[in-house]
N, C-alpha and C positions, 0 to 999 in steps of 0.2 A: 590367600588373596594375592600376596607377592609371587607366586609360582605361577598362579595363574595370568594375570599379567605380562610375567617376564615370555610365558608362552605364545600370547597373543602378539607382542613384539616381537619377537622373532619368525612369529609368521606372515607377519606383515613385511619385515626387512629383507622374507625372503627372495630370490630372483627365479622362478621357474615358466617354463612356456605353457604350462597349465591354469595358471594361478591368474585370478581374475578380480579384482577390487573394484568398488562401485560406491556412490553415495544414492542414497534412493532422494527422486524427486519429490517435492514435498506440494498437497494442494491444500487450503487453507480456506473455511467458510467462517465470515465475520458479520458479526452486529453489530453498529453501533450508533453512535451520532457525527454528522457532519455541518457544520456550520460554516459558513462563507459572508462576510463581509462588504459591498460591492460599493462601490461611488462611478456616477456616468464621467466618462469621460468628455472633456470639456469642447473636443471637438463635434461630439456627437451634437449637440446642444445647436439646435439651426433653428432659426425663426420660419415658421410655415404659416403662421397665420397674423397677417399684417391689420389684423384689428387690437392687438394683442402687443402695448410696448414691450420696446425689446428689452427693458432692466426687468422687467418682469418673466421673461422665459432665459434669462441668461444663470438662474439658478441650476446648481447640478444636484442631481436628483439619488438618492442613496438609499440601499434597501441593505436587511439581514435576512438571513437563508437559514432555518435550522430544519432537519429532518433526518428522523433514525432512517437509517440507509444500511443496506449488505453487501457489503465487497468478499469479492473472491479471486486471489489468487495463486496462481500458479508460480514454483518456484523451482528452479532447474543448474544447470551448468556450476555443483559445489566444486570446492577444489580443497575442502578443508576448514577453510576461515572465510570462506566470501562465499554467497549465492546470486545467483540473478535472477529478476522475476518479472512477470505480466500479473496484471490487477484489471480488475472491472469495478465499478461503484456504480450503484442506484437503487435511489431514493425509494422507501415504504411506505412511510406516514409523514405528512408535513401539511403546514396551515396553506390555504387557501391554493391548493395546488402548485405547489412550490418545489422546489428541489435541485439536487446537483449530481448530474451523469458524466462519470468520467472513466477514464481508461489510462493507464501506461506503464513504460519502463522503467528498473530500477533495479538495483542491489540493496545485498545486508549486508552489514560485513559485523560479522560474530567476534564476540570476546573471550568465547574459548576457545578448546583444542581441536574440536568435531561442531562442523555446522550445519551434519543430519544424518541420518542414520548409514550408518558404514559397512557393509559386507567382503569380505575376504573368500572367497573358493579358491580353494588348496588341494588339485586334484580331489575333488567332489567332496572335500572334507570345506564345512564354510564355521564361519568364526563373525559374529553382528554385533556390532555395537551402537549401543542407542545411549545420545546426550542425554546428558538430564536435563538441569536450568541451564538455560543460554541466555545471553543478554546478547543484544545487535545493534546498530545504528546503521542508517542507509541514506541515499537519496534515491529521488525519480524526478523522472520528466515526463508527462503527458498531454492530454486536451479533455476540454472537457464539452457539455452541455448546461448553461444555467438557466431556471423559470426564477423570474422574482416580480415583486411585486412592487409600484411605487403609487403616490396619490394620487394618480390620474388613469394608471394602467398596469396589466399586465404585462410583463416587458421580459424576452428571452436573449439570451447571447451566447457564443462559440467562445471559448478562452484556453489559451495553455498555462499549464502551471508549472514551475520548478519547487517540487519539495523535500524537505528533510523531516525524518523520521526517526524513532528508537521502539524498541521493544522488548519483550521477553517471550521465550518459550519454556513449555515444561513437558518432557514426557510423559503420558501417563500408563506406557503398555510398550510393547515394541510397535504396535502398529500407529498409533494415533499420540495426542497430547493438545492443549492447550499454547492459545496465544494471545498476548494483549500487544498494542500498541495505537503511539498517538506519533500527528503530524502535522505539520505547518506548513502551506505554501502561500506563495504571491502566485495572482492570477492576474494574467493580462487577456485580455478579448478584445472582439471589436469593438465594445461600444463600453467597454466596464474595465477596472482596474479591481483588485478585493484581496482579503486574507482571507483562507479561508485553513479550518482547525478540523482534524478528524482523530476520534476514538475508537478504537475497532476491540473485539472482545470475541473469539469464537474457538473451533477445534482446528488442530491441521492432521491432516491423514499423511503418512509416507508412502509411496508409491512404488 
């Protein structure tokens, strides 16, 4: 095991105009739940209807959002210990036609030594190494779409989120493996303020 290693390091430290190193991109199909939080924002809250005291419409109106949702992202640009990625999110099944469509940018930044799979070609001789367990922590930033619901209506809004995440990976092949993770943002939109919490659970393919 020691010989064999000591070999792969040194062909890795080698310098030749042949030799070509790569991390492969990595794409990721997830299941889980998303859950979002919302309270209106207090400016949205305008009197429209002048039959109707105004202590009685100055209440702000607040909904929960829960719906198993599939996100899939895409993960690019390694350099060893960091990736950066694009994600998509939208909603499967959820009450009363509910839900949270989102999109955006972000990194991981791994806690170990390889954070995806690594090829070496060494005048056509190539040498692969695939992680095992990775554990990662990242942020992102995006936008999203929200439906929710309050006691008088159905009510939609546009919002950006900033959020932080953790995770793990697990190979289970050279080609594929497993991935869990969870995340927390704040959501700001026009008309809503929210936390919103997501679980994700699915495969990642290496590319």
């Amino acid at each position: 095991m020691s010989k064999k290693l000591i070999f792969i390091l040194l062909l890795i430290s080698m310098k030749s105009s042949f030799s070509k190193a790569i991390y492969s991109n990595v794409l990721t199909t997830n299941f889980g739940m998303a859950n979002v939080s919302v309270t209106e924002n207090e400016s949205n809250i305008q009197q429209t209807d002048t039959s109707v005291q105004q202590e009685e419409d100055d209440e702000l109106a607040s909904s929960a959002v829960s719906a198993i949702s599939f996100q899939m992202t895409y993960e690019f640009l390694h350099n060893g210990s960091m990736g950066y990625f694009v994600k998509a999110t939208a909603p499967l099944l959820s009450a009363s036609s509910t839900g949270v469509f989102g999109g955006g940018f972000g990194f991981n930044k791994y806690l170990n030594d390889l954070s995806s799979k690594y090829t070496y070609d060494l005048n056509g001789n190539k040498v692969t190494l695939v992680p095992t367990t990775r554990y990662y922590w990242g942020a992102s930033g995006g936008i999203g779409y929200l439906v929710y619901n309050t006691e008088s209506a159905i009510k939609s809004d546009i919002f950006f989120d900033l959020a932080f995440h953790g995770g793990l990976s697990m190979s289970m092949g050279d080609d594929w493996g497993l991935r869990g993770e969870v995340a927390a943002s704040r959501t700001t939109g026009v008309t809503t303020t929210g936390i919103k919490i997501e679980a994700f659970f699915g495969a990642m393919y290496y590319l």
